[in-house]
C-alpha positions, 0 to 999 in steps of 0.5 A: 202364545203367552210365555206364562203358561202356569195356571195361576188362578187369581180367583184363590186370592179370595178363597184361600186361608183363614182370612178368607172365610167372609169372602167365602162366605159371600160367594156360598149365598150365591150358591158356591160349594166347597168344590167351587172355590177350587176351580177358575172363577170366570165371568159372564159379561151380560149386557142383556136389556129391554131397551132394545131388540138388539140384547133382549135376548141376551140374558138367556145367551148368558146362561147358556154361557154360564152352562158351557163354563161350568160344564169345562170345570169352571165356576161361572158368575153372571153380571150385567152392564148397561147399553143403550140402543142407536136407533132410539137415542137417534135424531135427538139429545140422547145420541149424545150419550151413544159412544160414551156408553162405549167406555162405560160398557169398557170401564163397568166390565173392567171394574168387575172383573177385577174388583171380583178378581175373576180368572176369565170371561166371556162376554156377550154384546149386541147393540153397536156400541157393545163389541168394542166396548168388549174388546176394549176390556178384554184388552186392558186386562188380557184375561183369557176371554171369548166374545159372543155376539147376539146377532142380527135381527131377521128383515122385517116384511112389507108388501113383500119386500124386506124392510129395516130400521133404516127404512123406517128413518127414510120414510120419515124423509119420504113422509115430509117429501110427500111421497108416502102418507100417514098410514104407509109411514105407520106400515114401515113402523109397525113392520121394520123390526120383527123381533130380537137381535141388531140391525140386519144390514151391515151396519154398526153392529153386524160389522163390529161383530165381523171384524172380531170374528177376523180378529180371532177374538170370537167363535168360527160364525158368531158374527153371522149366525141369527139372533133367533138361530138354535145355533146362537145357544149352541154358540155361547155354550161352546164359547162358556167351555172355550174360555175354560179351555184358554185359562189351561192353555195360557192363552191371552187376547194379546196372543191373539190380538196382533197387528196382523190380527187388526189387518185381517179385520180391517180386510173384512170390513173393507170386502164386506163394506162395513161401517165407517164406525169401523175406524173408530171402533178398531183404533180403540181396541188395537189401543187397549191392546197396545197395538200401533193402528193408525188410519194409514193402515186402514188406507194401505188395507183398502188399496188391495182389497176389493169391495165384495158384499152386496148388503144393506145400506147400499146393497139388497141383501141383509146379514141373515141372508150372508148366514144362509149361504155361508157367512162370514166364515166363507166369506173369509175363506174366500179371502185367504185363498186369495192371499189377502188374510194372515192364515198363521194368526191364533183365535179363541179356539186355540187354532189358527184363523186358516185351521179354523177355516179349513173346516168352514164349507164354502160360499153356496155357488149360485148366489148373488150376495158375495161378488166374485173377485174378477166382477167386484162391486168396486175394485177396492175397499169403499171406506176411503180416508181423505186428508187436506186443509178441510181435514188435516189429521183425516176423515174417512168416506163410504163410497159403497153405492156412489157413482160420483169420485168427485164433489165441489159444492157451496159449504151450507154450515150449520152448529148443529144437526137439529138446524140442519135437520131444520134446513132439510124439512123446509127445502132449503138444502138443494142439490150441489150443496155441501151441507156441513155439520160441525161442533158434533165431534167427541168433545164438541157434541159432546159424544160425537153423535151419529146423523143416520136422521139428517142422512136419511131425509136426505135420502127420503127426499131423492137427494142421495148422492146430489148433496154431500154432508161433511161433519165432525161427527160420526154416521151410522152404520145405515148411512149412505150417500155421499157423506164424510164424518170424522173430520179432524181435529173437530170444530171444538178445538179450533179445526179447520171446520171451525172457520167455514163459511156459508158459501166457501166452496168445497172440494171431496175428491176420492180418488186423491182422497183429499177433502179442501176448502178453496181459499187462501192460507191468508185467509185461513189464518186471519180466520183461525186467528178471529176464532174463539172455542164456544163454551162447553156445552155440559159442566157437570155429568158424564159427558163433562167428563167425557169431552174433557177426556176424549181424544181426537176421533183420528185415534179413536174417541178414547178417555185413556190417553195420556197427552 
């Protein structure tokens, strides 16, 4: 807990003394009143849009907040940022800008937040790139804050079966296979997502959403509870009285966001099978908190924590299913009866994470999502960092789902994923070959773009786990098989992706965890020495200034490192 425990409110600043009479003024057309410039000034964070189903709900989130606020003797203010959605910025140009709308999201919530000079605030995030961006403000500015997650979508329904965005992006591949025809394809479109809320595996978003919840960082079940759920409405009330509550305790997110908080969230992730996103994601925020997280804490993490969670992508079951028989909250009661959480961390609720959980009913006996310890789906975590001359700052795997350890293949490279995608479409890739997809990193891309199109072709054309694919670039929550992202440093600035060759022979081994190009140092050097970095592919806009300040994806893809 802070050491400051006055309530200084910084909201006085601009209501107090003569002088202040314009500020006051303007706050009064928004509908303040004598009484309201005596309280905390907190912010409601919304990033409500119609550009996905994952925040289209959000606006009403926010007034619920704002309800809950006011009701603690807050005088709440919505305001809005932007997102953009995964899923339709997929498999084109507009990918690019996905992970750069990270720091916008991060950059517009502390540039607000501060210009108004609000006292807290909550915020509200759904799409993948939202949670981290969150945390990423409530960290620089250490201002007593909740996040509410929007959560998940239900499955979608076809032929009796549950159906998701990431079994529309796979029968695209079954499609061009000549496995399913026009109409079956239109069916899986028409029927994927159903309504409000993000993706319903556990993919970017819903693993985001998890690890804050470890983190401490939102309400007990936030990152499980549904989209549509009465529960989700009760949820941002609460969090609007919580923030409240924080401010008259003295209670920051650096109180709460510790390195022992970071390892309670990697742990989660790793039981849940999360996202490889998960890296990127975690190394930011811990970042904005001024937290040492290197990926040889997630490697040291992964060694003790078995894989758990029988979930989508490479599992059967979606997060609305893990809501129904306990969530998260079981699922990390669960954990720290085994030993394997730090009970003693402080949450948004002003307890500790093991107080919280004492009150969290246990997993329904009888199910099946949730493996016990002794019957794991693998004995420990499936995101694996690998290293080697192919990579030597680290990459990071998923092996959820993935009988092979081991992976030797002739390099297939590609400077792009369109000509990859290409390359797929015509048959040209076949199994045994490792298909390479470089110039995708932060700066490369540049915005390291997501695959979760060329992975799913891969997929839709019955070659999951018979091709692997090495990139510099990221996947989606929803890829699965045997594929390696984050390589680093990127092709862009001269790493060892840069000097592959068509047919170099690579080795992915998982159990070494180490990822090596079969050729000699000589050659290596005669290589590096003959490379020259390609030109920026933007000279002006965002992402001109985004890959002139980005860092390696090895600490995280920020733009606030000074080197």
């Amino acid at each position: 807990m802070s050491e400051d425990k006055d309530l200084r409110i910084r909201s006085k600043v601009i209501s107090e003394g003569v002088s202040r009479v314009p500020n006051r003024a303007m706050l009064r057309a928004v509908g303040f009143e004598d009484e309201d410039f005596q309280k905390p000034m907190i912010g409601v964070a919304s990033t409500w849009s119609e550009v996905t189903p994952c925040n289209i709900h959000i606006d009403s989130l926010a007034r619920e907040a704002k309800r809950g606020a006011q009701d603690a003797g807050g005088a709440p203010l919505i305001f809005n940022t932007i997102t953009v959605s995964d899923g339709i910025s997929m498999g084109h140009e507009g990918m690019l800008y996905s992970l750069p709308s990270r720091e916008v999201i991060a950059d517009s919530i502390e540039t607000v937040v501060s210009a108004e000079r609000l006292d807290a605030f909550v915020a509200i995030g759904g799409c993948d790139k939202n949670t981290p961006a969150c945390l990423m403000a409530i960290g620089r500015m250490n201002l007593p804050a909740v996040y509410i997650y929007g959560g998940t979508i239900q499955p979608g329904k076809l032929d009796g079966k549950d159906i998701d965005i990431v079994s529309a992006f796979e029968a695209v591949g079954q499609h061009q296979a000549g496995k399913i025809d026009d109409d079956q394809l239109h069916q899986v479109e028409c029927h994927a997502c159903p309504g409000a809320g993000s993706c319903g595996g556990m993919y970017t978003a819903n693993t985001m959403a998890s690890a804050v919840e470890a983190l401490g960082m939102s309400l007990p079940g936030s990152s499980s509870i549904p989209a549509i759920a009465e529960a989700k409405a009760v949820e941002s009330v609460s969090a609007g009285q919580a923030v409240v509550e924080l401010l008259k305790k003295g209670i920051y997110p650096r109180d709460i966001m510790t390195k022992k908080a970071f390892e309670n969230a990697i742990t989660v992730v790793m039981a849940l099978g999360g996202s490889t996103n998960a890296f990127l994601h975690l190394l930011a925020i811990a970042h904005s908190v001024e937290v040492d997280l290197t990926l040889d804490d997630f490697e040291r993490i992964r060694r003790r924590v078995p894989h758990l969670a029988d979930l989508k992508p490479s599992g059967r079951y979606v997060m609305q299913d893990l809501n129904d028989i306990g969530g998260v909250p079981g699922v990390m009661k669960l954990l720290l009866e085994k030993g394997l959480l730090h009970g003693d961390c402080l949450t948004v609720t002003g307890k500790t994470l093991a107080e919280n959980l004492a009150e969290a009913p246990e997993l329904k006996e009888g199910q099946e999502i949730i493996r016990p310890f002794d019957q794991p789906l693998k004995p420990d975590g499936p995101l694996v960092v690998l290293k080697g001359n192919l990579a030597p700052e680290g990459a990071v795997v998923k092996l959820s789902g993935i009988k092979k350890q081991r992976f030797t293949g002739p390099a297939r490279v590609f400077n792009s994923e369109d000509e990859a995608a290409e390359a797929i479409s015509k048959n040209l890739i076949k199994k045994g070959d490792v298909l390479v997809i470089r110039y995708a990193g932060p700066k490369g891309g540049p915005g390291m773009p997501e695959m979760l199109s060329v992975t799913a072709m891969i997929v839709g054309q019955g070659l999951g786990g018979e091709v692997a694919l090495v990139t510099d670039g990221r996947f989606s929550g929803g890829s699965h098989g045997f594929v390696v992202g984050h390589v680093s440093p990127e092709a862009q600035v001269g790493g060892s992706i840069a000097l592959l060759q068509e047919g170099d022979l690579v080795t992915i081994d998982s159990e070494k965890q180490e990822m090596n190009i079969e050729i000699s140092d000589e050659e290596f050097e005669q290589r590096r020495q003959n490379w020259t970095a390609p030109a920026p592919k933007f000279t002006s806009g965002i992402l001109s200034k985004y890959a002139r300040l980005v860092s390696s994806a090895s600490k995280g893809a920020v733009t606030d490192i000074i080197e």
